[in-house]
BAMARSE-566274 format. One record per residue: residue in three letters; x, y, z of N, C-alpha, C in turn. Coordinates in pm, whole numbers, padded with zeros to 5 digits, always signed. Layout:
% residues N
ALAXYZXYZXYZ...
This chain:
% residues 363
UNK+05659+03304-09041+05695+03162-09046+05795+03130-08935UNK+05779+03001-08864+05892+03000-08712+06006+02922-08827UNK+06099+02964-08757+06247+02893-08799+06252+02732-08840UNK+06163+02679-08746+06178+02492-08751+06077+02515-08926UNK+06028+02576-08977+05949+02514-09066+06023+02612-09238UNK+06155+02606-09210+06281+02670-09286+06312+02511-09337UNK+06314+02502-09472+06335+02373-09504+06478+02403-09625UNK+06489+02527-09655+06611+02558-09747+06672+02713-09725UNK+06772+02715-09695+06822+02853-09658+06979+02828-09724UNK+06967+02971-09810+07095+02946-09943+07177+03099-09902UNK+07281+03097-09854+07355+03221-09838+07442+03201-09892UNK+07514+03373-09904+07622+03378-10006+07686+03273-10070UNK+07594+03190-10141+07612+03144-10283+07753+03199-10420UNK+07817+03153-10430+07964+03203-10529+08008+03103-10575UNK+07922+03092-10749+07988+02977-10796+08070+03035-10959UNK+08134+02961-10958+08192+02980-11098+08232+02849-11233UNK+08285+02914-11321+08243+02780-11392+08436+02803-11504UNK+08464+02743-11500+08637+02716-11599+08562+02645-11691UNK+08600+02724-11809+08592+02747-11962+08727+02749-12040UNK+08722+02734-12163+08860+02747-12233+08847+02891-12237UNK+08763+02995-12229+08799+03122-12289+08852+03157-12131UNK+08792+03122-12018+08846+03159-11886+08721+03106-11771UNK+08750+03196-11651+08615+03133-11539+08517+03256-11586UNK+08422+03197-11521+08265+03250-11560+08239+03306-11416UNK+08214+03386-11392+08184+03410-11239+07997+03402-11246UNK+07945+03292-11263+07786+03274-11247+07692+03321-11146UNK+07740+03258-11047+07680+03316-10932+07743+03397-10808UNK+07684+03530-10803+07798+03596-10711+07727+03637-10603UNK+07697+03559-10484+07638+03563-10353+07498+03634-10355UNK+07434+03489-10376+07298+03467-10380+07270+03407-10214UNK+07168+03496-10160+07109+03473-10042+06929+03436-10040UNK+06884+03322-09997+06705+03307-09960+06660+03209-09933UNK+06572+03194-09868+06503+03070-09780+06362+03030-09822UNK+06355+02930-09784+06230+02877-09849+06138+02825-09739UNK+06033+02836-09721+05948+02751-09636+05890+02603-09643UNK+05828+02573-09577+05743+02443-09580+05610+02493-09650UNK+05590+02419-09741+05443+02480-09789+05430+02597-09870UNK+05556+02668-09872+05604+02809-09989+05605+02723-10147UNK+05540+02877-10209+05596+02890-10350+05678+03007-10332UNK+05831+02963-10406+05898+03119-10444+05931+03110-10614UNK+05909+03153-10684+05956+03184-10822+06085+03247-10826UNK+06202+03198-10916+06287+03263-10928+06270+03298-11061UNK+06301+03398-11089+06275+03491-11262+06403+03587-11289UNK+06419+03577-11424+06491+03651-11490+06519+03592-11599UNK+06598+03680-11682+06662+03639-11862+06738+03505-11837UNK+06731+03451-11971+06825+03329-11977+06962+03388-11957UNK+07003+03295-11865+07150+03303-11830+07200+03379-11693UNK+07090+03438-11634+07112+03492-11494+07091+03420-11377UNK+07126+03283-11407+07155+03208-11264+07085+03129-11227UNK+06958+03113-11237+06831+03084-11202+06860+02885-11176UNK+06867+02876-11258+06904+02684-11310+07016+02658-11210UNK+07112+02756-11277+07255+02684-11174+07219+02689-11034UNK+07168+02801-10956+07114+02808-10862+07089+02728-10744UNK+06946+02611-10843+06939+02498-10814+06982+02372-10848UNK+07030+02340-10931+07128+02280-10933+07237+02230-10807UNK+07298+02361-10753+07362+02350-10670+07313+02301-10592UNK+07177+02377-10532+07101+02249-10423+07073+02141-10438UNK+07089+02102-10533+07034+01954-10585+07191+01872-10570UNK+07299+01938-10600+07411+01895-10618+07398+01818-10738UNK+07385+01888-10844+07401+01824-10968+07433+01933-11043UNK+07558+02010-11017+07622+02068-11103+07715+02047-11169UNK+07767+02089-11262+07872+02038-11431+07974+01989-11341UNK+08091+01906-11409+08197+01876-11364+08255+02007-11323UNK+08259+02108-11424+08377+02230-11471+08317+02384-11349UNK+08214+02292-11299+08179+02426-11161+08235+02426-11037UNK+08274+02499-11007+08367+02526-10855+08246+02659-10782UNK+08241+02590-10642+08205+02674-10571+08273+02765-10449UNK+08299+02888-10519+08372+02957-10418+08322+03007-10281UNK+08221+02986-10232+08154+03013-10111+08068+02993-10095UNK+07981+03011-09984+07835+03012-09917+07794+02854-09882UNK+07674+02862-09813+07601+02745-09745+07459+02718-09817UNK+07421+02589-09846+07296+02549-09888+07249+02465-09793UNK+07154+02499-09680+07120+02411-09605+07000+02367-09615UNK+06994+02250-09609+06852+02166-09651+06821+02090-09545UNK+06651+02100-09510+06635+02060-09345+06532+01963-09372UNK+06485+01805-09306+06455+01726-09324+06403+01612-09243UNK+06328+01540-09242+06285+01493-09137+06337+01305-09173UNK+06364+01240-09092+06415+01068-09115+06270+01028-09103UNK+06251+00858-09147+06136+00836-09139+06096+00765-08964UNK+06184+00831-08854+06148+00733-08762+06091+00905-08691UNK+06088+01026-08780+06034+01169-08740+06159+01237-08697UNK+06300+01215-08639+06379+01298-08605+06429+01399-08707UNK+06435+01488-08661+06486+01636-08803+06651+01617-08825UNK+06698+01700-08929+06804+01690-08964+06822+01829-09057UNK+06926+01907-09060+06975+01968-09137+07106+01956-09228UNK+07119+01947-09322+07257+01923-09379+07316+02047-09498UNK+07432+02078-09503+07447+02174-09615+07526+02074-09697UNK+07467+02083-09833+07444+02025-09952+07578+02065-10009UNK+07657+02173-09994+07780+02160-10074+07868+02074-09962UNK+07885+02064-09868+08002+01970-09780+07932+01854-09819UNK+07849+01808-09896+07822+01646-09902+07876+01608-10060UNK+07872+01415-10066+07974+01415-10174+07823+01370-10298UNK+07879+01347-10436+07765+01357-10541+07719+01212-10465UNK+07740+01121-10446+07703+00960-10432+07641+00989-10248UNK+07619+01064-10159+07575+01097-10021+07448+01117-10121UNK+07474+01261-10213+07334+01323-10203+07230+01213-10335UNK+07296+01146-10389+07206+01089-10520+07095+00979-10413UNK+07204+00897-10325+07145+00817-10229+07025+00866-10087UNK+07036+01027-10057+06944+01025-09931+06887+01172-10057UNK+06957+01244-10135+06840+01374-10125+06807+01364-10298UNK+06892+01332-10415+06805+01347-10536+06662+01248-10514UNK+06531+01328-10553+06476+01250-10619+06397+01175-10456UNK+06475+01154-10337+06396+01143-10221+06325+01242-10169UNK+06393+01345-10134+06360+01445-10062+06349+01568-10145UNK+06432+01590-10224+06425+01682-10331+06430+01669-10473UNK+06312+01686-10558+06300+01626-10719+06276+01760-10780UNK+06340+01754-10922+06337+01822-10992+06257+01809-11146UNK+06168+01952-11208+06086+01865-11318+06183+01967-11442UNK+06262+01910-11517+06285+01977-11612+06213+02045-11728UNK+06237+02130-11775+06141+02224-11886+06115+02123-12017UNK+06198+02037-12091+06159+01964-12189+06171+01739-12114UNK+06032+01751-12148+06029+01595-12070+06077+01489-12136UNK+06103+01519-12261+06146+01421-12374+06290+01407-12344UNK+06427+01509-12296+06517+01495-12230+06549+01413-12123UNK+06376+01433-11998+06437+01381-11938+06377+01192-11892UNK+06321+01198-12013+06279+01052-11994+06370+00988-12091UNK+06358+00846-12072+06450+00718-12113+06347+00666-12221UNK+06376+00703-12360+06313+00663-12450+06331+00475-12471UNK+06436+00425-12414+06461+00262-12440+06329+00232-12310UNK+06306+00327-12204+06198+00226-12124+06031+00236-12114UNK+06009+00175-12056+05855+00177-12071+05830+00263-11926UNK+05723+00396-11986+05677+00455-11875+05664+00370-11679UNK+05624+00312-11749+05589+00219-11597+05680+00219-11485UNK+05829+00151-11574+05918+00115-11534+05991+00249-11519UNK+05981+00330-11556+06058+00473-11490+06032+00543-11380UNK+05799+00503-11343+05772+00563-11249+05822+00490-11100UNK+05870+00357-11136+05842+00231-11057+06018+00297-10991UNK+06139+00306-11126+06284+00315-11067+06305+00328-10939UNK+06275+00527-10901+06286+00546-10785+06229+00471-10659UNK+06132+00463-10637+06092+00369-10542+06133+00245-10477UNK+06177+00201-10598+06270+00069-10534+06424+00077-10495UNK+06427+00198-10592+06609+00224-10542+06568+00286-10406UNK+06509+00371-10367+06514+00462-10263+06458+00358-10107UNK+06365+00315-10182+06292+00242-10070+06283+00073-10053UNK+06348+00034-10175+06355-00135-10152+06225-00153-10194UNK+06098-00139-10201+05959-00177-10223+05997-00336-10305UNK+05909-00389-10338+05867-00535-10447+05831-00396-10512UNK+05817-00469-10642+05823-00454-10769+05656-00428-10792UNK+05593-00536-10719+05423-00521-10732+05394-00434-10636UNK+05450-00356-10547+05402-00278-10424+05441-00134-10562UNK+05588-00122-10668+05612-00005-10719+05517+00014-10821UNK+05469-00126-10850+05357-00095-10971+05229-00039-10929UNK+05196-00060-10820+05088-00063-10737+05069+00105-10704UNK+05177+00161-10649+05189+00304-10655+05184+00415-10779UNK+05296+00315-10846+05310+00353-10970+05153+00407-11066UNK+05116+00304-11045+04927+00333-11125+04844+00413-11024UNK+04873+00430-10958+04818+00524-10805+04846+00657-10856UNK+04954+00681-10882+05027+00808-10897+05004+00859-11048UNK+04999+00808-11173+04978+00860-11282+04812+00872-11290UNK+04772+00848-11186+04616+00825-11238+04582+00979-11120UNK+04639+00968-11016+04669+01076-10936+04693+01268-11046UNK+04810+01242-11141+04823+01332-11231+04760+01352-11318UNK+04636+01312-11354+04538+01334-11440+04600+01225-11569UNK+04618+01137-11565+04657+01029-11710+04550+00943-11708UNK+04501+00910-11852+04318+00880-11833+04423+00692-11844UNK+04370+00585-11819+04382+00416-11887+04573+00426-11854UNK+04572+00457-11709+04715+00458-11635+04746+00310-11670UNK+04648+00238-11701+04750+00074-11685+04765+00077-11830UNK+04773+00096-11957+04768+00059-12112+04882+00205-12118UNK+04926+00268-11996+05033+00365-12037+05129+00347-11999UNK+05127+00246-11897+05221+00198-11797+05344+00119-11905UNK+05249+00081-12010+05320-00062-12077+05399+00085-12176UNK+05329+00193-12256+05389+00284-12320+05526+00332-12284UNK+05586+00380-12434+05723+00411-12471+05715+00575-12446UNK+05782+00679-12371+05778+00813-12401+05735+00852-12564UNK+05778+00836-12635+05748+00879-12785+05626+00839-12807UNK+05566+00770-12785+05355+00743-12790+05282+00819-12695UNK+05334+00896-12631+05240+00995-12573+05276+01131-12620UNK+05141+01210-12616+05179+01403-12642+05235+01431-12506UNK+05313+01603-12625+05389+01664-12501+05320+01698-12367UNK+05225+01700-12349+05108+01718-12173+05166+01594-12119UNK+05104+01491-12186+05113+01349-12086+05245+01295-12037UNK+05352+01370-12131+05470+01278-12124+05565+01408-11960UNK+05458+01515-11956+05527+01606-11852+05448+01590-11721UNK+05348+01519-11770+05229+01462-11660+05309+01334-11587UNK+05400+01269-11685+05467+01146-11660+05595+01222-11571UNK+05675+01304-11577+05756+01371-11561+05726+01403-11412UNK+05622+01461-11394+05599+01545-11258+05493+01349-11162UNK+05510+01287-11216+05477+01192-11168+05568+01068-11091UNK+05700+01090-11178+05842+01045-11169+05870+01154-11016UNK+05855+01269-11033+05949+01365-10932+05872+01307-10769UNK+05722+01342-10814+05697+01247-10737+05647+01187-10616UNK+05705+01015-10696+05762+00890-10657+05765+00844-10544UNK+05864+00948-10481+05907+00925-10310+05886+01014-10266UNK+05781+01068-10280+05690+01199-10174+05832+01275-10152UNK+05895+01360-10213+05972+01464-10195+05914+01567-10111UNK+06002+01658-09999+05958+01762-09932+05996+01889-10021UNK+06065+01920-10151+06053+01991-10227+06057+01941-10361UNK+05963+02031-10419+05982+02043-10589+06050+02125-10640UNK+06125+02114-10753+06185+02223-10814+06122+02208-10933UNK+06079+02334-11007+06004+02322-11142+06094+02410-11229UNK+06194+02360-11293+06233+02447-11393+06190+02427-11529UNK+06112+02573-11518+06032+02624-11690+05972+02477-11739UNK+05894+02438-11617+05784+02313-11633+05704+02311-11736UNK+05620+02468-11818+05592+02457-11915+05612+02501-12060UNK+05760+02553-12066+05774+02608-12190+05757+02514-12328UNK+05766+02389-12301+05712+02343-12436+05609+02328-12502UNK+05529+02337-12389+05349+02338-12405+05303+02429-12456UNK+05163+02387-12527+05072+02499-12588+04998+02565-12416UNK+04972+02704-12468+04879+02748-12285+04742+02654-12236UNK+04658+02567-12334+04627+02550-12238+04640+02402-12190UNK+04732+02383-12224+04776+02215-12174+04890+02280-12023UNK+04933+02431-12050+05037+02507-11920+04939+02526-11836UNK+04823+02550-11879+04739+02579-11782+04684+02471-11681UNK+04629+02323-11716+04687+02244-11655+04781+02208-11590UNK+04887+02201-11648+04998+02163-11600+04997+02212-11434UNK+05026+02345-11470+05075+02419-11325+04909+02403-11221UNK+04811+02397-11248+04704+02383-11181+04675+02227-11114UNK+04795+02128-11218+04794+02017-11104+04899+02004-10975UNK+05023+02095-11049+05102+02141-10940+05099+02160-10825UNK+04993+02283-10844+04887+02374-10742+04887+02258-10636UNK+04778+02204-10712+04702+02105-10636+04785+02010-10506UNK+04840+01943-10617+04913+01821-10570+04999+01914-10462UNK+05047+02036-10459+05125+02100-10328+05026+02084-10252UNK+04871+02155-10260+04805+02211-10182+04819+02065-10064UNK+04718+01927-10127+04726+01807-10096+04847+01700-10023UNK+04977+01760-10083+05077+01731-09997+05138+01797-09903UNK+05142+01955-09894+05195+02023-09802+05355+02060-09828UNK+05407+02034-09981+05533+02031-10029+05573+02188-09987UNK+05665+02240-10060+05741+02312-10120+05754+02308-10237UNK+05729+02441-10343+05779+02445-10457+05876+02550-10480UNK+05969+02534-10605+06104+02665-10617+06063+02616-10781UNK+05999+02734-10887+05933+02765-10988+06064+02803-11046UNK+06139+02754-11189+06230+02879-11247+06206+02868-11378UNK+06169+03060-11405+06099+03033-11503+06171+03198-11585UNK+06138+03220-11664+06112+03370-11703+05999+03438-11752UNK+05896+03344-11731+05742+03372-11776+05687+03421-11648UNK+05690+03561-11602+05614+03636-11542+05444+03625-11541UNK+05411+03556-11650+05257+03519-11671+05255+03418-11588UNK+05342+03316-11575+05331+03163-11473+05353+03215-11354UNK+05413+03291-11327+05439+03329-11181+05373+03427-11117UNK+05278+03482-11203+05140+03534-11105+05031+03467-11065UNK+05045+03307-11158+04936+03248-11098+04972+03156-10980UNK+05106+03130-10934+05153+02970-10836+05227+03057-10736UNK+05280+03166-10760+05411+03203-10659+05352+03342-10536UNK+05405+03266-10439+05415+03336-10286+05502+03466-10285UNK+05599+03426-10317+05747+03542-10343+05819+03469-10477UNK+05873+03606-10486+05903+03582-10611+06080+03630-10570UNK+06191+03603-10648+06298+03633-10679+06341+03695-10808UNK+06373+03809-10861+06399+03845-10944+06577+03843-10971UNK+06617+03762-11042+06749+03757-11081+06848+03841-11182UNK+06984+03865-11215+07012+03926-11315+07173+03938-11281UNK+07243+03868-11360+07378+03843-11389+07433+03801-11261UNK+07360+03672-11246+07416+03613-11097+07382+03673-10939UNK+07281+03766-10960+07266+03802-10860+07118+03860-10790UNK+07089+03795-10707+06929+03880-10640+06922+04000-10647UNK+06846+04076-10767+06815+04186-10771+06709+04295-10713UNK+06621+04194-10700+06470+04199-10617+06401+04132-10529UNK+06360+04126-10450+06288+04014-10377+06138+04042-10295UNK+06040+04012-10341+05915+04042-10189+05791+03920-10267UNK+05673+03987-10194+05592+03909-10191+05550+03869-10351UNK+05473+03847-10403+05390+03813-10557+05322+03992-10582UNK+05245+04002-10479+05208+04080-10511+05273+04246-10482UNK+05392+04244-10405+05488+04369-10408+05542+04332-10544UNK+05582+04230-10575+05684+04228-10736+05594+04280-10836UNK+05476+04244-10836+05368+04263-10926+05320+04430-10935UNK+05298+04496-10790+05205+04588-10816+05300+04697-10752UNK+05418+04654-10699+05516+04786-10614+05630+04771-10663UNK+05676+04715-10836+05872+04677-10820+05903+04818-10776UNK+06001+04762-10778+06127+04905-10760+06221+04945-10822UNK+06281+04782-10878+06389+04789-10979+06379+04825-11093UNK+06464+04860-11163+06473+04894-11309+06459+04800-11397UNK+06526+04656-11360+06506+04555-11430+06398+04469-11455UNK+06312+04449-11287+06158+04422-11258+06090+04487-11387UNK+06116+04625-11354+05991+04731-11411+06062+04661-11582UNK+06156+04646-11660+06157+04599-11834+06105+04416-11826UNK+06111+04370-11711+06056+04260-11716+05907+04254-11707UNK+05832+04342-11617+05689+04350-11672+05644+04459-11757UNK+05743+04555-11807+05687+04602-11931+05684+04500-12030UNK+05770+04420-12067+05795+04333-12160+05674+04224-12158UNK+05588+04238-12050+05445+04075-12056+05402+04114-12178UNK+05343+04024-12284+05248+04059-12351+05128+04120-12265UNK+05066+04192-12354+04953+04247-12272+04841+04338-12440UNK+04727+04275-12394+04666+04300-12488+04543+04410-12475UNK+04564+04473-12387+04527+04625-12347+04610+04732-12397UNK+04741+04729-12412+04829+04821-12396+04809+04929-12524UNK+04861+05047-12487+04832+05137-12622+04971+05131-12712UNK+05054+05116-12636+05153+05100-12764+05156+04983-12865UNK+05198+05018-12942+05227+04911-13082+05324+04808-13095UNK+05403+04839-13054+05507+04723-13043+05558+04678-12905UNK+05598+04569-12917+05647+04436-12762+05734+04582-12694UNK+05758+04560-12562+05886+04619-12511+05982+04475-12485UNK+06062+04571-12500+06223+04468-12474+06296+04557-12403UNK+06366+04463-12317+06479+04550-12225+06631+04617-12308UNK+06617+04692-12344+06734+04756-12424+06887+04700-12418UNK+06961+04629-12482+07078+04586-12479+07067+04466-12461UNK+07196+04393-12386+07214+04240-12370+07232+04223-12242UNK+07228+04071-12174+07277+04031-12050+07479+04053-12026UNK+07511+04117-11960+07633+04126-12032+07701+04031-11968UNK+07823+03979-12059+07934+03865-12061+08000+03869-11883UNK+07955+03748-11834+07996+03719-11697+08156+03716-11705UNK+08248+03680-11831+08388+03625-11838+08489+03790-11781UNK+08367+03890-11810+08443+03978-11808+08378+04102-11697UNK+08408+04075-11576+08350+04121-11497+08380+04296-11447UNK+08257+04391-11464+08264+04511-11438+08275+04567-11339UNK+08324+04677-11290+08295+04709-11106+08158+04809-11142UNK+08062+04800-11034+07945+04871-10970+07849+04758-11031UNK+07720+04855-11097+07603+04759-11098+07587+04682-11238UNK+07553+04581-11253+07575+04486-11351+07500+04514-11474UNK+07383+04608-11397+07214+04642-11513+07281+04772-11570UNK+07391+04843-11518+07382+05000-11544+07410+05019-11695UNK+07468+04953-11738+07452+04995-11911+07348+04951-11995UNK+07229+04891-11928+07113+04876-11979+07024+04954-11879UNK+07023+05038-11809+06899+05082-11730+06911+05256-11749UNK+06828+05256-11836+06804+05437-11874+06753+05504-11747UNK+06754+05451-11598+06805+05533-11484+06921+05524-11391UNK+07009+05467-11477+07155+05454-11396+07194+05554-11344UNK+07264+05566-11238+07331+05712-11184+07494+05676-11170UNK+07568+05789-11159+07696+05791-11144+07788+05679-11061UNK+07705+05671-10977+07745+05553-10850+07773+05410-10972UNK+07642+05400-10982+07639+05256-11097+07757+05207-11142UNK+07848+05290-11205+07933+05264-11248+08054+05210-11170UNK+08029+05271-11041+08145+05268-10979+08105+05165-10841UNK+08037+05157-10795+07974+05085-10653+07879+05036-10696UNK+07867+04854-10677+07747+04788-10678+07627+04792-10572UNK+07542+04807-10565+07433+04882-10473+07432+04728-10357UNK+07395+04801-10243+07345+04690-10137+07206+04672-10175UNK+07087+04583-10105+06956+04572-10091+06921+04637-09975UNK+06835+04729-10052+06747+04838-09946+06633+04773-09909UNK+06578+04777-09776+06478+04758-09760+06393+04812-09750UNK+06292+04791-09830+06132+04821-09890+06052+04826-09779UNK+06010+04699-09744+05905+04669-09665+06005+04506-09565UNK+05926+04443-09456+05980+04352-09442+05986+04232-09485UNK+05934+04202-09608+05900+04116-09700+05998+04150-09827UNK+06023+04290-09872+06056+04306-10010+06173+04383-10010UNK+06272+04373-10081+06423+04460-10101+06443+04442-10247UNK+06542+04565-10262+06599+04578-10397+06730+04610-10422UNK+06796+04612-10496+06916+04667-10512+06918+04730-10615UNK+06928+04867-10596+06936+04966-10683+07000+05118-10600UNK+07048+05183-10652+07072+05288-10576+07009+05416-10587UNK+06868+05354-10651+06743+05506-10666+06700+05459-10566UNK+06704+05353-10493+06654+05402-10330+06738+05423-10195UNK+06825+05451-10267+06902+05551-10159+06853+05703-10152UNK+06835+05761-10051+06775+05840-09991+06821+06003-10059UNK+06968+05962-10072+06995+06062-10162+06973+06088-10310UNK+06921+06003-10351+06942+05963-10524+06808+06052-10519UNK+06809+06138-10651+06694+06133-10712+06561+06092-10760UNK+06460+06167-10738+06348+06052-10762+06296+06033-10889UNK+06267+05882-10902+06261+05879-11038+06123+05761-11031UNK+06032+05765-11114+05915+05652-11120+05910+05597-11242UNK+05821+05444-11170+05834+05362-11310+05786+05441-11421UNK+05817+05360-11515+05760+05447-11640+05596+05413-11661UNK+05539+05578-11719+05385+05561-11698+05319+05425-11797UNK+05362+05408-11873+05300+05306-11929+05295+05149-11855UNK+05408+05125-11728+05437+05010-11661+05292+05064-11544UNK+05269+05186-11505+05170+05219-11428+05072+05192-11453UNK+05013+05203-11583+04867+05182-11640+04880+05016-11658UNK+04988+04973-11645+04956+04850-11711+04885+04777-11564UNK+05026+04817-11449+04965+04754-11313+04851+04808-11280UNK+04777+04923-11296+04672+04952-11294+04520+04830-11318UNK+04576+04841-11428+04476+04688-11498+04542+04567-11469UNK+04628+04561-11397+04679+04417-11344+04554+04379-11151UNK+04554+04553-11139+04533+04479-11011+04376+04517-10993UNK+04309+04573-11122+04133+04587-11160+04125+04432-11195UNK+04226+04369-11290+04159+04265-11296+04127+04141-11207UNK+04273+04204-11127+04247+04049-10990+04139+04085-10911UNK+04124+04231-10881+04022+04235-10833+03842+04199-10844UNK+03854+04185-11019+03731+04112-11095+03760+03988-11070UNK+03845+03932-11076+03864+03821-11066+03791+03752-10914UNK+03922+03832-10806+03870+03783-10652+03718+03816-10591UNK+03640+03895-10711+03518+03922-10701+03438+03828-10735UNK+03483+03738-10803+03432+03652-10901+03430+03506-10836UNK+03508+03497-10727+03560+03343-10672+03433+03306-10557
């Protein structure tokens, strides 16, 4: 990918959050870039960063968050074509609500009933942005407005237009949602856990109009999810997260068929999977542990039954894999011992990558 077509590049990232019990150290120097036309998935357990993340790029983080370092630069084009780059933490909340929420960068939250305005009528929510952003008449926002829900698969867009959020099912009202984001042709999407409220196959939609509507616009998407099942079907690269910090990183299919990490490997032991010979779910052994109280070395080591001595004491750098994929762990340091995923995560990728291959046989 050439440099000009870098539309988000996030380095050492360090945010924290003041609490009555004390600060939270959330994010502790998060580095990655995004393309024009990229999917990247960010994944991991609730509470490892993922949301705040973006957020920050969005600049819509809590009052009670302080950012202790790094750059979010977001690159952009005016409508007369000249480019622009700006980093998103030196700008103020009322800069970014006016040129980047919701213009340039929209976000679809995981429950749509949150984020719609139950006092208004669909119509009038798809119509908001447009006129704030762009001045349009009112009949030019309606005009789009029915363009665009009929665009997202909503069958009699004008008899929904007049509808209240609470008269539509949970599909339509996230159909309405990703119809809102949008609005003003944004150069990125952010999808956080777009379908966890849904039954699968209304998710299955969902993300397949996603697909689409990227393919057709040429967007950017940033996926955050912890459903490893959603993010083998939409994502380019993937990010694997864990107590504030990039633990993993490469293509879809290095995360998928080559992890490295310890944490990767309990995150896809843990897929359902209805091949498998064992009897019961896997779960990653222990808890995410308490950010308030911060440990020295690696953050996973009292949950990863291959921790080594170091762990405890030195947090690992990211080794590089391939030039696409890194990890941080210190079983790939050269000296460490060798150790492989566990055989049952083997057989599973085994039949992960017979079936794509039935699959890509099949297309």
């Amino acid at each position: 990918m050439e440099e000009h077509d870098k539309i988000l590049s996030v380095r050492g990232l360090d945010i924290a959050f003041r609490t009555t019990a004390g600060s939270v150290h959330a994010i502790r120097g998060i580095d990655f870039d995004l393309y024009r036309g990229e999917t990247v998935a960010i994944v991991g357990e609730s509470g490892s960063g993922k949301s705040v993340t973006m957020k920050a790029a969005m600049g819509i983080l809590a009052s009670n968050a302080s950012v202790k370092g790094g750059t979010i630069l977001f690159s952009y084009t005016h409508a007369d074509g000249s480019p622009e780059t700006v980093d998103i933490l030196k700008k103020d909340k009322k800069w970014i609500r006016r040129h980047i929420n919701g213009k340039r960068m929209a976000m679809i939250f995981q429950d749509p009933m949150t984020s719609l305005d139950p006092t208004m009528t669909i119509g009038r929510q798809v119509m908001e942005g447009m006129i704030w952003h762009f001045k349009v008449t009112k009949e030019e926002a309606y005009r789009r407005s029915l363009k665009l829900l009929q665009e997202v698969g909503i069958v009699d867009a004008e008899k929904r237009m007049k509808n209240y959020p609470h008269q539509l099912s949970g599909g339509m009202r996230q159909r309405v949602v990703i119809a809102i984001a949008l609005s003003c042709n944004p150069d990125l999407l952010i999808c956080d856990e777009p379908t966890t409220a849904l039954d699968v196959t209304i998710q299955a939609m969902i993300l397949e109009l996603i697909r689409r509507i990227q393919r057709e616009r040429g967007i950017s998407v940033i996926y955050i999810t912890h459903d490893l099942g959603v993010v083998a079907k939409v994502a380019d690269y993937i990010d694997v997260m864990y107590a504030g910090r990039i633990v993993e990183k490469g293509t879809a299919n290095e995360i998928f068929y080559d992890p490295r990490h310890p944490y990767t490997w309990g995150l896809l032991s843990a897929m359902p999977d209805l091949d498998t010979e064992d009897e019961r779910l896997y779960t990653i052994p222990g808890s995410p542990p308490n950010l308030l109280y911060e440990k020295p070395g690696d953050a996973f080591a009292p949950r990863n039954p291959y921790a080594l001595k170091i762990d405890d004491r030195l947090g690992p750098p990211m080794f590089r894999i391939t030039d696409t994929h890194y990890a941080a762990t210190w079983l790939l340091d050269r000296r460490a011992p060798k150790v492989d995923m566990p055989p049952e995560l083997r057989a599973r990728i085994a039949r992960m990558k017979k079936e794509a291959g039935l699959i890509a046989g099949n297309e």
